[in-house]
PyMOL Python script that loads the backbone (N, CA, C, O; Angstrom):
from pymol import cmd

cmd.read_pdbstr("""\
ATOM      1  N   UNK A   1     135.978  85.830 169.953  1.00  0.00           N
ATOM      2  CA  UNK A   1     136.710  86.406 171.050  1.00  0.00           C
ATOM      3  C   UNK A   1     135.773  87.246 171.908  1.00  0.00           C
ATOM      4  O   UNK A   1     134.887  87.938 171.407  1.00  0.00           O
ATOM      5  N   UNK A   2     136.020  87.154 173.335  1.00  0.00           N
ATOM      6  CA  UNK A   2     135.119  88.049 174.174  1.00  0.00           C
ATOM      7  C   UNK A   2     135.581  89.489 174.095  1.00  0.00           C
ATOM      8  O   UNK A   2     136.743  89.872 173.961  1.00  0.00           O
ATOM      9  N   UNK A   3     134.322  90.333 174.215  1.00  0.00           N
ATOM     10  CA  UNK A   3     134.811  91.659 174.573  1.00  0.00           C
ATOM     11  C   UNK A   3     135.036  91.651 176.298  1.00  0.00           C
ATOM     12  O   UNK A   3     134.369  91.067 177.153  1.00  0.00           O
ATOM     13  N   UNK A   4     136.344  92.609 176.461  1.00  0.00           N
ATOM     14  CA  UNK A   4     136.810  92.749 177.602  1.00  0.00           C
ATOM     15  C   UNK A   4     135.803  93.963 178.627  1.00  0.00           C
ATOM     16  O   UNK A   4     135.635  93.921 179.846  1.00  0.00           O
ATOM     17  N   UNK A   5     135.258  94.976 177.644  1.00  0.00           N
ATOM     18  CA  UNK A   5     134.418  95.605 177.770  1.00  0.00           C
ATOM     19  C   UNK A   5     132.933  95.668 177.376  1.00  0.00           C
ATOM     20  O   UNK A   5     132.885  96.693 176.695  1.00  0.00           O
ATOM     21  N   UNK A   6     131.946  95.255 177.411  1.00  0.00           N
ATOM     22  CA  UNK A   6     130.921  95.457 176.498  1.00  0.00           C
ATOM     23  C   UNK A   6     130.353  96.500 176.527  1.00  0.00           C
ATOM     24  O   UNK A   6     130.150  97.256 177.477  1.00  0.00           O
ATOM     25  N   UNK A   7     129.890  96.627 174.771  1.00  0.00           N
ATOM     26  CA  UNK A   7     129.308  98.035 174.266  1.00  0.00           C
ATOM     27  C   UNK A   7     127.902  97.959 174.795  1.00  0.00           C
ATOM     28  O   UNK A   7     127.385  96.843 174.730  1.00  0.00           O
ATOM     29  N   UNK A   8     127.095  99.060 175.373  1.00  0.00           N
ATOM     30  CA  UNK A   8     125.399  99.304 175.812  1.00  0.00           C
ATOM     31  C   UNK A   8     125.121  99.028 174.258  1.00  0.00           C
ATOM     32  O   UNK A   8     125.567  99.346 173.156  1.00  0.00           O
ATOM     33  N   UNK A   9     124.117  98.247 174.835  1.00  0.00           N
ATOM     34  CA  UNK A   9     122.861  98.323 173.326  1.00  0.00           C
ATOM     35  C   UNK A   9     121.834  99.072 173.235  1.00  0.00           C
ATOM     36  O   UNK A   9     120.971  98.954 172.364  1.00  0.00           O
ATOM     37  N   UNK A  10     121.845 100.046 174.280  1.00  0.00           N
ATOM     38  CA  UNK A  10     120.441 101.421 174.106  1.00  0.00           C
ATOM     39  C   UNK A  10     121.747 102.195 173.639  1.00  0.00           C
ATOM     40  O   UNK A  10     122.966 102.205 173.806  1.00  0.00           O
ATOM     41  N   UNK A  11     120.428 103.027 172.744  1.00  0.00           N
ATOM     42  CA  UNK A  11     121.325 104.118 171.532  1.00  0.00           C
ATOM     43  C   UNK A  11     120.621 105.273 171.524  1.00  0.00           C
ATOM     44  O   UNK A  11     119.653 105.064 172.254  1.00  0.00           O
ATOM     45  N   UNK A  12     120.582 106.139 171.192  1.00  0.00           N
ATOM     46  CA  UNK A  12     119.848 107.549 171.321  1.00  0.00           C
ATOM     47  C   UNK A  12     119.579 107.572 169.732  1.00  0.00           C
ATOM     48  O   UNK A  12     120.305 107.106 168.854  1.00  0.00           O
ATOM     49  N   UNK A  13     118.281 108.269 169.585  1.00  0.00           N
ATOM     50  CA  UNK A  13     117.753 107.753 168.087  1.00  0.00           C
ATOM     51  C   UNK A  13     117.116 109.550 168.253  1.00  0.00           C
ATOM     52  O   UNK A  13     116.487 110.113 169.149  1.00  0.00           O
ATOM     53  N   UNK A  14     117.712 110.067 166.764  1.00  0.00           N
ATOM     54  CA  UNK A  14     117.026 111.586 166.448  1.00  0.00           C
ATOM     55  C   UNK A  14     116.022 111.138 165.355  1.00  0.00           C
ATOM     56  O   UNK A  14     116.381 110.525 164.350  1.00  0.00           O
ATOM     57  N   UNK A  15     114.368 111.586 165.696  1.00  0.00           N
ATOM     58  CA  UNK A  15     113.762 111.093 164.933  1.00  0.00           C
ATOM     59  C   UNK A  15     113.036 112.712 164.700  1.00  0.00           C
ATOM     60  O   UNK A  15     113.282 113.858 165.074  1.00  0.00           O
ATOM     61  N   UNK A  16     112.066 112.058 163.896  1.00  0.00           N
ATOM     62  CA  UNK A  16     111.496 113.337 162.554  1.00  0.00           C
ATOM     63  C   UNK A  16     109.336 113.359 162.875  1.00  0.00           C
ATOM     64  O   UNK A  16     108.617 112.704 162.121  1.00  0.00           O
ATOM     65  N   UNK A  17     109.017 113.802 163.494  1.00  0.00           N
ATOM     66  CA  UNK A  17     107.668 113.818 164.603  1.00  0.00           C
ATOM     67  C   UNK A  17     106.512 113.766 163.012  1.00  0.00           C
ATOM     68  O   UNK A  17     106.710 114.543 162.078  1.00  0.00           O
ATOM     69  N   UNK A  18     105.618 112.949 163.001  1.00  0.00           N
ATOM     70  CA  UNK A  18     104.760 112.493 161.625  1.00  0.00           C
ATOM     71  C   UNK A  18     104.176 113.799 161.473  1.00  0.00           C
ATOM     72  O   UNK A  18     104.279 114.282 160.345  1.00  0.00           O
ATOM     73  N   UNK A  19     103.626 114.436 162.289  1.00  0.00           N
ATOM     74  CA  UNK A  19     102.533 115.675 162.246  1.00  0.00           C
ATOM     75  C   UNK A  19     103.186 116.660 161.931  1.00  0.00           C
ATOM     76  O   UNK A  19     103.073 117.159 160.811  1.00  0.00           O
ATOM     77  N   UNK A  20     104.279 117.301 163.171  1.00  0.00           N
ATOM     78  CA  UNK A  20     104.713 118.642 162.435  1.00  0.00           C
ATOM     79  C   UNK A  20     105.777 118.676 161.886  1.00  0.00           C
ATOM     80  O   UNK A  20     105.997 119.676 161.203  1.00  0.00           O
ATOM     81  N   UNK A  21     106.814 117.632 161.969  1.00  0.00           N
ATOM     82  CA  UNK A  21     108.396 117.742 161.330  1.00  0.00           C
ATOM     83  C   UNK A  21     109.530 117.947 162.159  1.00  0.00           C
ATOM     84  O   UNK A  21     110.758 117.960 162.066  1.00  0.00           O
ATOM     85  N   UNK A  22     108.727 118.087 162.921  1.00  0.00           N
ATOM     86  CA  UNK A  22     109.767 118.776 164.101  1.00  0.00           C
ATOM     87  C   UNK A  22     111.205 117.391 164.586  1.00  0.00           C
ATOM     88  O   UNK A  22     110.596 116.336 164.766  1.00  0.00           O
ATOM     89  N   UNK A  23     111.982 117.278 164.699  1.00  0.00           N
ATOM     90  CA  UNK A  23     113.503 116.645 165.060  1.00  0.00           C
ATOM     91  C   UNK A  23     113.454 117.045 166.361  1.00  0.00           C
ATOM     92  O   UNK A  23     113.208 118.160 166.822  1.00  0.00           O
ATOM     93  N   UNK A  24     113.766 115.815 167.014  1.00  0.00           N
ATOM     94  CA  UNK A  24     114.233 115.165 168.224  1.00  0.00           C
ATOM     95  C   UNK A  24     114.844 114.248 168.883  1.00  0.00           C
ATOM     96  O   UNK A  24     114.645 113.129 168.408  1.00  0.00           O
ATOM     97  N   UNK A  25     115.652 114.280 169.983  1.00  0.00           N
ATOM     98  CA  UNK A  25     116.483 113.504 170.204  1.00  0.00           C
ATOM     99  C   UNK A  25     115.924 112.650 171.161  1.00  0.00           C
ATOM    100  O   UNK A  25     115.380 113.192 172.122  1.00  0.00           O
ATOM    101  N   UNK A  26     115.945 111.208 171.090  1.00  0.00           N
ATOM    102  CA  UNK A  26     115.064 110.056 171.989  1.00  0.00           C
ATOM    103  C   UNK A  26     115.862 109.188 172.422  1.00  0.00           C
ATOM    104  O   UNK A  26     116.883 108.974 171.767  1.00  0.00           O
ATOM    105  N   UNK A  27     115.632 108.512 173.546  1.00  0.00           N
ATOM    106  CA  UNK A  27     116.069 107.695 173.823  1.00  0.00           C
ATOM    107  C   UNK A  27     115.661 106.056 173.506  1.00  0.00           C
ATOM    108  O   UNK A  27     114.867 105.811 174.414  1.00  0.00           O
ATOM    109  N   UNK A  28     115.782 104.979 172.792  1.00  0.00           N
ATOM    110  CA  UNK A  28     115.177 103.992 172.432  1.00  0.00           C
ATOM    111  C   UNK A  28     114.728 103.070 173.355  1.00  0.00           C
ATOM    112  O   UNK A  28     113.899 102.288 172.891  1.00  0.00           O
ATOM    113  N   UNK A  29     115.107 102.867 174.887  1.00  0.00           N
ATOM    114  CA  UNK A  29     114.611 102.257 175.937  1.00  0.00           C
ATOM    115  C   UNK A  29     114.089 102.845 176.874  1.00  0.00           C
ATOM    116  O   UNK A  29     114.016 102.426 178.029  1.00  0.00           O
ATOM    117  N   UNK A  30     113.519 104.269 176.294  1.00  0.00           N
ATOM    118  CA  UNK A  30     113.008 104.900 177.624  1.00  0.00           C
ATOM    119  C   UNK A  30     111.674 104.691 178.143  1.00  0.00           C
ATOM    120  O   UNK A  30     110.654 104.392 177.521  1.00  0.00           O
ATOM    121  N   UNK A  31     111.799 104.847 179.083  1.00  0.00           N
ATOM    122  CA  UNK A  31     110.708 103.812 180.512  1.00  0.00           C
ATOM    123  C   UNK A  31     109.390 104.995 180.977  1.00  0.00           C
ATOM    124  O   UNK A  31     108.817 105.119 182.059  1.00  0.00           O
ATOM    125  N   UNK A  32     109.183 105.876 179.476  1.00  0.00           N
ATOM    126  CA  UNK A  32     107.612 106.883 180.030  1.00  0.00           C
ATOM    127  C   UNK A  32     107.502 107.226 178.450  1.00  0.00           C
ATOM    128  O   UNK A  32     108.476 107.054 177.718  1.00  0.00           O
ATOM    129  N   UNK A  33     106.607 107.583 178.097  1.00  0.00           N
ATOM    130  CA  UNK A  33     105.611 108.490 176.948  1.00  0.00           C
ATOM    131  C   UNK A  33     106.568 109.533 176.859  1.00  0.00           C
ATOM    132  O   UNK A  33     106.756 110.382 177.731  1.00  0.00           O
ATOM    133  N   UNK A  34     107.133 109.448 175.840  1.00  0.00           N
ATOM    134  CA  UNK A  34     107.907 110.786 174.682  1.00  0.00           C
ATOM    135  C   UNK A  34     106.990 111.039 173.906  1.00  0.00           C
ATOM    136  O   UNK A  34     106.402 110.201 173.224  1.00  0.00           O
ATOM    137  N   UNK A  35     106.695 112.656 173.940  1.00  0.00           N
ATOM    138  CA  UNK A  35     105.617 113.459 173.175  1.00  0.00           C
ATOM    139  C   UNK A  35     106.491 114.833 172.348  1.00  0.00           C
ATOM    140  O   UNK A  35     107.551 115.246 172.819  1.00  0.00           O
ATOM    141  N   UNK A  36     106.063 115.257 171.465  1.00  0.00           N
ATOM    142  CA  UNK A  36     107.286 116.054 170.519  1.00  0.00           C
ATOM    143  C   UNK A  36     106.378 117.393 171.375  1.00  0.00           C
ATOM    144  O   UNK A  36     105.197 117.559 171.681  1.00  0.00           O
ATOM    145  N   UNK A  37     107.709 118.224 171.551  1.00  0.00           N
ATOM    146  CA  UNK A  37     107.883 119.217 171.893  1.00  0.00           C
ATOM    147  C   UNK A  37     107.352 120.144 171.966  1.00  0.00           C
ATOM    148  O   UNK A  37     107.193 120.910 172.917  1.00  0.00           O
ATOM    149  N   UNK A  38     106.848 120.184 170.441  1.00  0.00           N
ATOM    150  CA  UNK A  38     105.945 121.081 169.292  1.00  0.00           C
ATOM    151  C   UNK A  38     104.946 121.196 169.744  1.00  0.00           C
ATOM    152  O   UNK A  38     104.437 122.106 170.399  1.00  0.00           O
ATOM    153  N   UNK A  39     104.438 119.821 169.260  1.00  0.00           N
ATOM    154  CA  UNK A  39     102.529 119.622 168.846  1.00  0.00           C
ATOM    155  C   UNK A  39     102.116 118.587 169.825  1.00  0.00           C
ATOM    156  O   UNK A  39     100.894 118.435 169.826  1.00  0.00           O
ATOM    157  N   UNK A  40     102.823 117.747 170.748  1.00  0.00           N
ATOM    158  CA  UNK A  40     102.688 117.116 171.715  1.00  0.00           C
ATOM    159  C   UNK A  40     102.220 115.872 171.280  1.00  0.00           C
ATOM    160  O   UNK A  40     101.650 115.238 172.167  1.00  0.00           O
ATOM    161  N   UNK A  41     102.298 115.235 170.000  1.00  0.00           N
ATOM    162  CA  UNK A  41     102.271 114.079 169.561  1.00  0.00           C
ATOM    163  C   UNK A  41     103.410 113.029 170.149  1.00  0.00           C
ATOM    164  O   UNK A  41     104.581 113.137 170.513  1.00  0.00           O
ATOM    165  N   UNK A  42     102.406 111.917 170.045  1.00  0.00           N
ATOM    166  CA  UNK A  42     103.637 110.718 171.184  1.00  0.00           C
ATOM    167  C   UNK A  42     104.240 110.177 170.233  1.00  0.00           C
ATOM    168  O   UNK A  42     103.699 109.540 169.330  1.00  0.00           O
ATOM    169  N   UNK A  43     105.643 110.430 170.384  1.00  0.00           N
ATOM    170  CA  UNK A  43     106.819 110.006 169.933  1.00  0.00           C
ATOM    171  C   UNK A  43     107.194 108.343 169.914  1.00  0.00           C
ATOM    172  O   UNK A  43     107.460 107.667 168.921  1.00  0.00           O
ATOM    173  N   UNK A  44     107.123 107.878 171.428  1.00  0.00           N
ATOM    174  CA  UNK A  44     107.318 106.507 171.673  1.00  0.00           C
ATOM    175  C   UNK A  44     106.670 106.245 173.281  1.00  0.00           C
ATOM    176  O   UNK A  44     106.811 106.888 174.321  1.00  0.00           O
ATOM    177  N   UNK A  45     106.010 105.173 173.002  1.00  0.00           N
ATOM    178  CA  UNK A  45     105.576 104.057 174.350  1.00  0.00           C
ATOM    179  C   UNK A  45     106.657 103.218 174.939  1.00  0.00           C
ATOM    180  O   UNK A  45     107.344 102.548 174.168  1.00  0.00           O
ATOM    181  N   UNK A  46     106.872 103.182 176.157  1.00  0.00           N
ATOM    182  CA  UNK A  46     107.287 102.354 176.853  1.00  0.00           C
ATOM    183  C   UNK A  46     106.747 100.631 176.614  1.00  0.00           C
ATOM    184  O   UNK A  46     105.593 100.276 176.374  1.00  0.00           O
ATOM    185  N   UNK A  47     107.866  99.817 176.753  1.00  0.00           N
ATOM    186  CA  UNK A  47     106.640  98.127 176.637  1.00  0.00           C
ATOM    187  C   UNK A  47     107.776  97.441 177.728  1.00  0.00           C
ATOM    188  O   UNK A  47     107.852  96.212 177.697  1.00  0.00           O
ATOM    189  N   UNK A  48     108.510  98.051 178.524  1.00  0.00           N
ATOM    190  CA  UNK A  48     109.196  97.160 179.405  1.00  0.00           C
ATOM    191  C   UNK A  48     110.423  97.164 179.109  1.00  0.00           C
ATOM    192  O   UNK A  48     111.306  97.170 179.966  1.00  0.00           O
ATOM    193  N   UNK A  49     110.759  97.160 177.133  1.00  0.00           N
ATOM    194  CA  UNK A  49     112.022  96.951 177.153  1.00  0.00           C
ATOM    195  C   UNK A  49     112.390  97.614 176.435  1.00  0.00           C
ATOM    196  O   UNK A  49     112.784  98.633 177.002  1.00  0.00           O
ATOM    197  N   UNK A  50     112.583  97.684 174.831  1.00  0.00           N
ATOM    198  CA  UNK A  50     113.063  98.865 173.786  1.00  0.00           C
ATOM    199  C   UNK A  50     111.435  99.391 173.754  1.00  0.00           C
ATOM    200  O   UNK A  50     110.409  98.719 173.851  1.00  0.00           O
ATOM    201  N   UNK A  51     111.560 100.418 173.632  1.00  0.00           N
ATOM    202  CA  UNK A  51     110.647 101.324 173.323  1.00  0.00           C
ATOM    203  C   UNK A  51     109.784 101.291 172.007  1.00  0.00           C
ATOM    204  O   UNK A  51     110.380 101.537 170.959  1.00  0.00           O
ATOM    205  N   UNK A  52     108.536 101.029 171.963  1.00  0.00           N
ATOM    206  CA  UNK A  52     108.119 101.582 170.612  1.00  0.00           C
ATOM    207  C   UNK A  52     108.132 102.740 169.650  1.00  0.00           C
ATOM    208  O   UNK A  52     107.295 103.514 170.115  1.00  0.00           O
ATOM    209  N   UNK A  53     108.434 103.060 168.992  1.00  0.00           N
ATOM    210  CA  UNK A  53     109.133 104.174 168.151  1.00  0.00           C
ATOM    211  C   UNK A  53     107.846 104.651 167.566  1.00  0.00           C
ATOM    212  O   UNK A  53     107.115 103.689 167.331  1.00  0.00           O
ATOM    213  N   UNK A  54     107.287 105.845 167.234  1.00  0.00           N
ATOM    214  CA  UNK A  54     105.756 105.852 166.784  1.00  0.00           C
ATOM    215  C   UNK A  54     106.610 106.782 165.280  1.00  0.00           C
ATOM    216  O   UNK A  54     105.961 106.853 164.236  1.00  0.00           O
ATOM    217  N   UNK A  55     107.586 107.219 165.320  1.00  0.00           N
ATOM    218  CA  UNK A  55     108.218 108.426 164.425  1.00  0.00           C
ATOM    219  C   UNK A  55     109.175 107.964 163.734  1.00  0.00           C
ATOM    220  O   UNK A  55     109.633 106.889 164.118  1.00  0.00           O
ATOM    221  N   UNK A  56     109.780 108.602 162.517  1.00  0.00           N
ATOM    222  CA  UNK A  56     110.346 108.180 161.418  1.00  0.00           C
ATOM    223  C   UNK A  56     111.924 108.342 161.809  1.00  0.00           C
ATOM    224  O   UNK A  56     112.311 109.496 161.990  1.00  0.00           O
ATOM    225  N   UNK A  57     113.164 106.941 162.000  1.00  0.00           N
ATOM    226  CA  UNK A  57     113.784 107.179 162.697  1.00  0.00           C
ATOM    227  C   UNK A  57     114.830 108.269 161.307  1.00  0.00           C
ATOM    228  O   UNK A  57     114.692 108.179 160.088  1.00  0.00           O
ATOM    229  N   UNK A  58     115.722 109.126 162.008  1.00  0.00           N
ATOM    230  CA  UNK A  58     116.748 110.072 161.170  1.00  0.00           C
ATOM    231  C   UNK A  58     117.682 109.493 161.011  1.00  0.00           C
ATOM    232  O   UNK A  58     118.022 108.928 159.971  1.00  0.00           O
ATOM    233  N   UNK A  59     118.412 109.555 162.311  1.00  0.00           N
ATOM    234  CA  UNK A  59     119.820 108.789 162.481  1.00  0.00           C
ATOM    235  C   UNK A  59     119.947 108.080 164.164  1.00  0.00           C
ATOM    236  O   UNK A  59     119.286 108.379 165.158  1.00  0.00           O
ATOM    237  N   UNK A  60     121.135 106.978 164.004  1.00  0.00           N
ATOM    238  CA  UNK A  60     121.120 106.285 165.263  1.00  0.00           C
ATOM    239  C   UNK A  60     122.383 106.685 166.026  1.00  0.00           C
ATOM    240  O   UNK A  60     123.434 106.129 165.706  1.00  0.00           O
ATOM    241  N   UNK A  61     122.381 107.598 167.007  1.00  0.00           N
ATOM    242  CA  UNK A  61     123.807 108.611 167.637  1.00  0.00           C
ATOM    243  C   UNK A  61     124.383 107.381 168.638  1.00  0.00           C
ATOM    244  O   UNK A  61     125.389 107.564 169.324  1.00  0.00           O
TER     245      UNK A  61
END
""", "prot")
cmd.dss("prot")
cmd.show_as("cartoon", "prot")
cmd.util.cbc("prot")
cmd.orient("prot")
């Protein structure tokens, strides 16, 4: 059966930064260099379409 509505398939992903620990909230298709907050380690690369994830994902919001 079709959905009458369809659900987005980008999801917001809270991940856990390798270096300092630090938790953050990301976006999984985002279109620039996510660097953690903290220690300024890159979180995720852009590649056009889902994002590369460089960090340990937590949960998927």
């Amino acid at each position: 059966m079709k959905e009458i509505i369809p659900k987005p398939k980008s999801k917001f992903l809270k991940v856990c930064c390798p270096k300092c620990k630090n938790e953050q909230i990301i976006f999984n298709r985002s279109s620039s260099h996510v660097k953690c907050l903290v220690c300024g380690f890159e979180l995720a690369e852009p590649t056009g379409g889902k994002a590369r994830i460089k960090a340990k994902v937590i949960q998927v919001l």
